[in-house]
Backbone as CSV, one residue per row, in Angstrom:
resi,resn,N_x,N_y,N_z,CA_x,CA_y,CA_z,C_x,C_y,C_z
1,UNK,10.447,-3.929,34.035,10.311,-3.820,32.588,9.455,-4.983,32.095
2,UNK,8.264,-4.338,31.293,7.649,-6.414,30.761,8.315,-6.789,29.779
3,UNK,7.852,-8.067,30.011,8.309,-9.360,29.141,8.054,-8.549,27.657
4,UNK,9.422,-9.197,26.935,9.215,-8.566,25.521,9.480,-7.252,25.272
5,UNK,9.396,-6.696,26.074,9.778,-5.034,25.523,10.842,-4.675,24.807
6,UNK,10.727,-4.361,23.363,12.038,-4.125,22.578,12.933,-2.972,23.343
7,UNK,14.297,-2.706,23.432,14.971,-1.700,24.582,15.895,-1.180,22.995
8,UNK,15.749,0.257,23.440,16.280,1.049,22.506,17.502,1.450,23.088
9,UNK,18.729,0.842,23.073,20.172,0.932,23.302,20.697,2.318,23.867
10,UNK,20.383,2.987,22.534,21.113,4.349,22.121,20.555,5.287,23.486
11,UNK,19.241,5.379,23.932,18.502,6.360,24.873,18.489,5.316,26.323
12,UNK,19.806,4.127,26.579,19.501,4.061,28.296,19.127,2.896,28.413
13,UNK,18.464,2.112,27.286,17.783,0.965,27.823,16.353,1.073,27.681
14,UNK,15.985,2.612,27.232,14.140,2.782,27.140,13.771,1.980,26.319
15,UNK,12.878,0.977,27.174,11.866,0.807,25.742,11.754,1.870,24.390
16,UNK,11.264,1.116,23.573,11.374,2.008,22.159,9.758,2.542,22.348
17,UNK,9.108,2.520,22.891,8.044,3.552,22.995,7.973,4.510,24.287
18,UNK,9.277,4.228,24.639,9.022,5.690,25.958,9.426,6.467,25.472
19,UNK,8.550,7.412,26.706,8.484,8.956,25.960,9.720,9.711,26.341
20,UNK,10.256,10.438,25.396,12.125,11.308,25.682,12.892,10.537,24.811
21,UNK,12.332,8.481,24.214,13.815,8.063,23.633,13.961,8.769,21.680
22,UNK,14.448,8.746,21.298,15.387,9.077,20.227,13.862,8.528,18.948
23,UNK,13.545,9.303,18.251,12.918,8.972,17.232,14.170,8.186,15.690
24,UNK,13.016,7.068,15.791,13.905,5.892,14.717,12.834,5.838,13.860
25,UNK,13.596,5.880,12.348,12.909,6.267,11.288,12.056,4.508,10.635
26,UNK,12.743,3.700,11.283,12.518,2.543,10.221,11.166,1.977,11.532
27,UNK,11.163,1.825,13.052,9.770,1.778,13.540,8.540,2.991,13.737
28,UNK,9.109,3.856,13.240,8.285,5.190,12.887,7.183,4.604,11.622
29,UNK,8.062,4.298,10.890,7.315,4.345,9.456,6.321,3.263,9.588
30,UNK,6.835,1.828,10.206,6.251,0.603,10.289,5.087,0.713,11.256
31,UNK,5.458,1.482,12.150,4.111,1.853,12.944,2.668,2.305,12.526
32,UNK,3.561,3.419,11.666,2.297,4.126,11.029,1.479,3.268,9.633
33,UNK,2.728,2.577,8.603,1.785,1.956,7.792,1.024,0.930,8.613
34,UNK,1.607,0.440,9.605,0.700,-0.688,10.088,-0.901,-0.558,10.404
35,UNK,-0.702,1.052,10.931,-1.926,1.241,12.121,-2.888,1.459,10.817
36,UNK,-2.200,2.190,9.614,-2.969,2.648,8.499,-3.477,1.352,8.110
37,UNK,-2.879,0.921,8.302,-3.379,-0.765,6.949,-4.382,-1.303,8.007
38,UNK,-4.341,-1.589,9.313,-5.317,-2.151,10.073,-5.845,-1.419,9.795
39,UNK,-6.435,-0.370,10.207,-7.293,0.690,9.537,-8.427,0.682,8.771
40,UNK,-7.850,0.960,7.561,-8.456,0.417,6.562,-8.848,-1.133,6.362
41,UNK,-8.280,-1.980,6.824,-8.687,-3.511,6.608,-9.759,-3.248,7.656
42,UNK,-9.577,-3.057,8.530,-11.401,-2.819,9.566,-12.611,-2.128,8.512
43,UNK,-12.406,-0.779,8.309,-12.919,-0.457,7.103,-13.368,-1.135,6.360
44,UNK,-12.690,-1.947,5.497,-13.309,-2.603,4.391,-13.474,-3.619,4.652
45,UNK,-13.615,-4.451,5.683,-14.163,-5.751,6.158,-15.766,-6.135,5.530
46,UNK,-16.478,-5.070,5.784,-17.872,-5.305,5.251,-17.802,-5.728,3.526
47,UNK,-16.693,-4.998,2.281,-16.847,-5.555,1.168,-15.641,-6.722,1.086
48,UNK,-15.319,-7.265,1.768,-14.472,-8.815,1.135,-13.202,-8.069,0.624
49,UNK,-12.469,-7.267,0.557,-11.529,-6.993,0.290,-10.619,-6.889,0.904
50,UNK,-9.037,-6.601,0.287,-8.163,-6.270,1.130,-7.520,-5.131,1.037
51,UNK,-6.671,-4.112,1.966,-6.074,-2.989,1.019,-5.118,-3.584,-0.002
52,UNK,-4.476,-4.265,0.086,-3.819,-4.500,-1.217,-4.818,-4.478,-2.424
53,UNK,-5.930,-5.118,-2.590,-7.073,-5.286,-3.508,-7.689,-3.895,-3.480
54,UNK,-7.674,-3.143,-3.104,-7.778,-1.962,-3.085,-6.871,-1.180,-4.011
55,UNK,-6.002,-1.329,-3.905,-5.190,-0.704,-4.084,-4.679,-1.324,-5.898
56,UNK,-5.152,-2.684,-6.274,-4.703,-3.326,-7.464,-6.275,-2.439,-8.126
57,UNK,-7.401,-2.364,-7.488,-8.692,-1.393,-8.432,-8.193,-0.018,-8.557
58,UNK,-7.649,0.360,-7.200,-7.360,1.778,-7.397,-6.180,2.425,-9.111
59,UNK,-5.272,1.411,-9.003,-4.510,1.260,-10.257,-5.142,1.453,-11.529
60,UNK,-6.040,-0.055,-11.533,-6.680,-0.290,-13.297,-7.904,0.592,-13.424
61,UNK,-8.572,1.302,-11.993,-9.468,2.448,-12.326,-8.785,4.006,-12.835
62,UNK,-7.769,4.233,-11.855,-7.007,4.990,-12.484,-6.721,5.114,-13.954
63,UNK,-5.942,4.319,-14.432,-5.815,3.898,-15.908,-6.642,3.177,-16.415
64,UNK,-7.703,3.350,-16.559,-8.821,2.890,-17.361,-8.415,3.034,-18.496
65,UNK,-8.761,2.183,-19.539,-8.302,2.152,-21.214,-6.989,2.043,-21.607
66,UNK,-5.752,1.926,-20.447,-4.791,1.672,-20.959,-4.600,0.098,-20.390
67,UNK,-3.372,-0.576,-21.350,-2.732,-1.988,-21.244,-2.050,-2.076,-19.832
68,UNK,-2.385,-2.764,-18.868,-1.488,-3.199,-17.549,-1.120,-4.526,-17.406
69,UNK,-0.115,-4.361,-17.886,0.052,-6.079,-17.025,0.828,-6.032,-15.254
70,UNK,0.422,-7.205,-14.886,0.627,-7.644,-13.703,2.583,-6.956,-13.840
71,UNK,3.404,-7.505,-14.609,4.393,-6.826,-14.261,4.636,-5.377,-13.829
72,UNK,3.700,-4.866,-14.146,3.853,-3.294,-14.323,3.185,-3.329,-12.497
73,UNK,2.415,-3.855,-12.497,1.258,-3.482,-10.890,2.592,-4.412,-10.110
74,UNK,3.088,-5.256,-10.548,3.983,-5.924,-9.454,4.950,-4.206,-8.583
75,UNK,5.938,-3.688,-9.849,6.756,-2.832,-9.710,5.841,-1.413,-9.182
76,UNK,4.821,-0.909,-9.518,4.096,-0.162,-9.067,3.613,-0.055,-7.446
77,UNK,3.458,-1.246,-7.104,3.065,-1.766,-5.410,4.604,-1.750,-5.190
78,UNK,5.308,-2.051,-5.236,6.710,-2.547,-5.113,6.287,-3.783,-4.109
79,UNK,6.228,-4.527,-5.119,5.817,-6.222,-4.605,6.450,-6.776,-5.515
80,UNK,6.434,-8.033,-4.945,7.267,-9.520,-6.387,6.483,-9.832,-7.082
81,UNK,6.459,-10.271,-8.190,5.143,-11.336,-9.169,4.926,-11.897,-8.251
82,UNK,5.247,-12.924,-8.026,4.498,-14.556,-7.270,3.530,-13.733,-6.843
83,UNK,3.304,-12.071,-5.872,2.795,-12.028,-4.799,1.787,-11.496,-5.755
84,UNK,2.200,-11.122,-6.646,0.771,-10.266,-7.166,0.328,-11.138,-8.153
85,UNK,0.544,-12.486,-8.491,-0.078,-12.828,-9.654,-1.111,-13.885,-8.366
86,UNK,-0.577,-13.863,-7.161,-1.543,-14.746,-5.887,-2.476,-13.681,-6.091
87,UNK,-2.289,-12.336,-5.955,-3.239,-11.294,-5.411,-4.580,-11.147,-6.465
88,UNK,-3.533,-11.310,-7.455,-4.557,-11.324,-9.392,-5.165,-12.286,-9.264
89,UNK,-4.610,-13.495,-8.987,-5.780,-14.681,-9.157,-6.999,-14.894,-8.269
90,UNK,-6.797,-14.559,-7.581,-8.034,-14.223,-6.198,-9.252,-13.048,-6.311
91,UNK,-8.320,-11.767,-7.499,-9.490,-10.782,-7.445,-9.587,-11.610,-8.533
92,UNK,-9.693,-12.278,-9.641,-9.910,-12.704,-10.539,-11.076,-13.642,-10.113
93,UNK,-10.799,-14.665,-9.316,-11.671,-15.992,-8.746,-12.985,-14.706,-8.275
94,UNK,-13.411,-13.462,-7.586,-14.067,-12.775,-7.460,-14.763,-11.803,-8.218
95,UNK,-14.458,-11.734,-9.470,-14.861,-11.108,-10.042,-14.745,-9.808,-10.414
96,UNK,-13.002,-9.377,-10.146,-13.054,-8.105,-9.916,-12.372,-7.632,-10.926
97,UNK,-11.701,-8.638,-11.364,-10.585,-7.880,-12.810,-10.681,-8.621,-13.615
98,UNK,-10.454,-9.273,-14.181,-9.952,-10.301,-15.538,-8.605,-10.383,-15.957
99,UNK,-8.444,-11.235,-16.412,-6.714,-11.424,-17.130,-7.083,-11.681,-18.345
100,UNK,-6.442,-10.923,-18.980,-6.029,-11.553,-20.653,-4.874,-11.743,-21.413
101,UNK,-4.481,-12.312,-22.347,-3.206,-12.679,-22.622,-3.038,-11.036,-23.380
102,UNK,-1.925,-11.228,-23.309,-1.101,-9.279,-23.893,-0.816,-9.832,-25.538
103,UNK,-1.571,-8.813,-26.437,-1.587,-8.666,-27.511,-0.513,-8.637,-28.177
104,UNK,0.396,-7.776,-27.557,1.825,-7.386,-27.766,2.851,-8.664,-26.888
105,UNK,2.932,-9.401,-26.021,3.588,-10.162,-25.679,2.896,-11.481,-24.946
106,UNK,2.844,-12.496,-25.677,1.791,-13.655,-25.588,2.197,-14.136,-23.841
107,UNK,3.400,-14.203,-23.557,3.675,-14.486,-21.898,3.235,-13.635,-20.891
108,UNK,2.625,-12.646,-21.378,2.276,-11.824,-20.081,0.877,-11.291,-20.321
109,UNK,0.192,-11.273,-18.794,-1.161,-11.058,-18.722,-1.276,-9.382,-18.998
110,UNK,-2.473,-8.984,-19.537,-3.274,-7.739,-19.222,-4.272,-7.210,-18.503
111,UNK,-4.402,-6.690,-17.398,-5.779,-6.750,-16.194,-6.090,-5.636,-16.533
112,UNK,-7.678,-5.870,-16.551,-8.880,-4.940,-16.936,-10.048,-5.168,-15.509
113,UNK,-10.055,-3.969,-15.139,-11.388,-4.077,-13.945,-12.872,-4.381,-14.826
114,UNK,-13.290,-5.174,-14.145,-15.210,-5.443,-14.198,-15.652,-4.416,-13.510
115,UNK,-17.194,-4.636,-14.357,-18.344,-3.327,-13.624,-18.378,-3.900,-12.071
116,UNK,-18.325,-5.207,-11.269,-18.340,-5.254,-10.056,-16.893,-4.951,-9.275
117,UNK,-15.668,-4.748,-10.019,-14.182,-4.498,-9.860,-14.585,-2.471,-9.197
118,UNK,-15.195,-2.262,-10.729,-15.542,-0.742,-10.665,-16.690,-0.626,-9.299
119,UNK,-17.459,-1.490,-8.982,-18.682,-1.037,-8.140,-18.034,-0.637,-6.810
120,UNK,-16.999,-1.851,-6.547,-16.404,-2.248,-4.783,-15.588,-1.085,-4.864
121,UNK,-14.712,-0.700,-5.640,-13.966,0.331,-5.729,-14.701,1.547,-5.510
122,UNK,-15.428,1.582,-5.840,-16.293,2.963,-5.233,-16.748,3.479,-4.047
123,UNK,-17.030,2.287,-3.818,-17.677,2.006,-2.488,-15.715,2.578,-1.061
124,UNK,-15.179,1.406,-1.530,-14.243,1.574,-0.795,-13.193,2.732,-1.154
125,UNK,-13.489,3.264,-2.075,-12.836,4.632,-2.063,-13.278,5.828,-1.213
126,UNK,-14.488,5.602,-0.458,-14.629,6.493,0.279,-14.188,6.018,1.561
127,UNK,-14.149,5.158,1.911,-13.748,4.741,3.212,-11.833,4.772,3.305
128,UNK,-11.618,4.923,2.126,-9.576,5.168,1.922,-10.404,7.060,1.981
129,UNK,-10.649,7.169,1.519,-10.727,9.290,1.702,-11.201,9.635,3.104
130,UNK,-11.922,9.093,3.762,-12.722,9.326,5.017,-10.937,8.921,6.140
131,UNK,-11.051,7.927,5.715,-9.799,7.295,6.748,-8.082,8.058,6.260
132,UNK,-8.424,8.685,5.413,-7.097,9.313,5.056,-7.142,10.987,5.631
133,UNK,-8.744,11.555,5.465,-8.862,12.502,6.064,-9.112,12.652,7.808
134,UNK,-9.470,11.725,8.621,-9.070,11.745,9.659,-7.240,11.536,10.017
135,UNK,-6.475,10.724,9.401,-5.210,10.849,9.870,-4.248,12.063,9.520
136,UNK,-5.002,12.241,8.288,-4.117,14.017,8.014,-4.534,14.941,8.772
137,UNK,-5.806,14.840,9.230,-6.272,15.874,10.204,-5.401,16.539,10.935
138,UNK,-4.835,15.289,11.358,-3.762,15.331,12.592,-3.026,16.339,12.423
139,UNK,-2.640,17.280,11.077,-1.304,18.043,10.365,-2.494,19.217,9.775
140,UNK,-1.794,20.547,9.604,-2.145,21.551,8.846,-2.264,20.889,7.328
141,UNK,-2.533,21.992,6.737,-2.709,21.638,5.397,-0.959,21.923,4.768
142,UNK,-0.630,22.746,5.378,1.063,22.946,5.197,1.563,21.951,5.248
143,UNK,1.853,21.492,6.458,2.031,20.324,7.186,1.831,18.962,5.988
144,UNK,0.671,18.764,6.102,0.274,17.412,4.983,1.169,17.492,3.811
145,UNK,0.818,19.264,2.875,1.698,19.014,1.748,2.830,18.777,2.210
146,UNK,3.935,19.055,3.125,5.144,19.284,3.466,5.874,17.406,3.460
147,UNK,4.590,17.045,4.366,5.078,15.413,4.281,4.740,14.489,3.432
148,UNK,3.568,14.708,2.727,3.362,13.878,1.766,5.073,14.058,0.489
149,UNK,5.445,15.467,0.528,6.532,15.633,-0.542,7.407,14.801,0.134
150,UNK,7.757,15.316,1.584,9.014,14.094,2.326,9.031,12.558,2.117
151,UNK,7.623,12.316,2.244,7.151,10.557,1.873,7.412,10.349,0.502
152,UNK,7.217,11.271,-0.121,7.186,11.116,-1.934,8.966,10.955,-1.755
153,UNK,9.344,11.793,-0.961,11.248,11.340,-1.773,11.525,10.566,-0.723
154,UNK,11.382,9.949,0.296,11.842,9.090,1.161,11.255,7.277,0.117
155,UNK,10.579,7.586,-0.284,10.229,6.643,-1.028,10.331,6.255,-2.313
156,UNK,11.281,7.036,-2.892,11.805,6.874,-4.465,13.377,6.798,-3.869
157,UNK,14.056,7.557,-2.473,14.886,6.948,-2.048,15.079,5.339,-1.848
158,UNK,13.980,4.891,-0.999,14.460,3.462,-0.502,14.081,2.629,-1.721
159,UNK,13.120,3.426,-2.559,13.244,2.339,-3.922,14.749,2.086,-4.552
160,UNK,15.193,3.192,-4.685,17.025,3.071,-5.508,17.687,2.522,-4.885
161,UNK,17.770,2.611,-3.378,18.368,2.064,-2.009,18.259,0.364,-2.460
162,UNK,16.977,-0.015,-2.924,16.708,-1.147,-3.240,17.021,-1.650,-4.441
163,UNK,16.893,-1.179,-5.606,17.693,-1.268,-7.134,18.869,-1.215,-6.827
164,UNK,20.094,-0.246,-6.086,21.365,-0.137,-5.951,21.492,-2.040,-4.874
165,UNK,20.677,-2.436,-4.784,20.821,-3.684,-3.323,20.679,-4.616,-4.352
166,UNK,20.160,-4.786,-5.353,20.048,-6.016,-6.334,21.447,-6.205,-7.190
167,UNK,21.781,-5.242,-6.908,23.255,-5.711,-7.569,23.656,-5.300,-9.406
């Protein structure tokens, strides 16, 4: 057996990637966002971004013309402030969003994408569609809708899972 090999109890002692042991939902999932997120971070290596930064344009392009503050993109990513006001200040230092103080509540910021926020986003939106359409490939079109709905409630599950955990 090599060094390090995590051993999956339940199926014998198999390593957790041999083939016959017991599918586990929590290195299933981690596998796959992982391979996705490397992925895409190869991908977008050429524009300076990250998927998370991706993913904070994909937001304020989405909602163009409406008020966002960082609280709202914190709970939206399901991330903490600290992590996203690090993430804000960096596309900010780049040129990609702006902060402004909230009209309606002087303590909290409002992020608005720039025309270079809007440019990179374009760019790297095809490389999230290109790289999303090779991994769905993998599935019918049945198939895709079938799991994207499973992912959609497995993931408003572990959100409550997580609200019911805060106490």
């Amino acid at each position: 057996m090599p060094f390090g090999k995590d051993l999956d109890e339940k199926s014998g002692g198999l390593p957790l990637d041999a083939p016959g042991r017991r599918r586990r939902f929590p290195p299933l999932l981690r596998k796959a966002w992982y391979g996705l997120n490397q992925a895409f971070r190869r991908r977008l290596s050429g524009e300076s971004i990250t998927p998370d930064q991706f993913t904070v344009l994909r937001w304020l392009v989405e909602r163009q013309g409406e008020s966002i503050a960082q609280r709202d993109l914190a709970s939206w990513m399901g991330s903490d402030p600290n992590t996203i006001a690090s993430l804000v200040k960096r596309m900010e230092e780049s040129a990609l969003l702006q902060r402004a103080v909230s009209k309606e509540d002087r303590r909290a910021r409002e992020l608005h994408v720039t025309a270079k926020g809007r440019e990179v986003y374009s760019v790297c939106r095809e490389c999230a569609l290109g790289l999303q359409t090779e991994v769905l490939g993998s599935l019918t079109e049945e198939e895709t809708d079938f799991f994207l709905e499973m992912l959609d409630r497995v993931a408003v599950a572990a959100s409550a899972a997580a609200d019911d955990a805060k106490g």
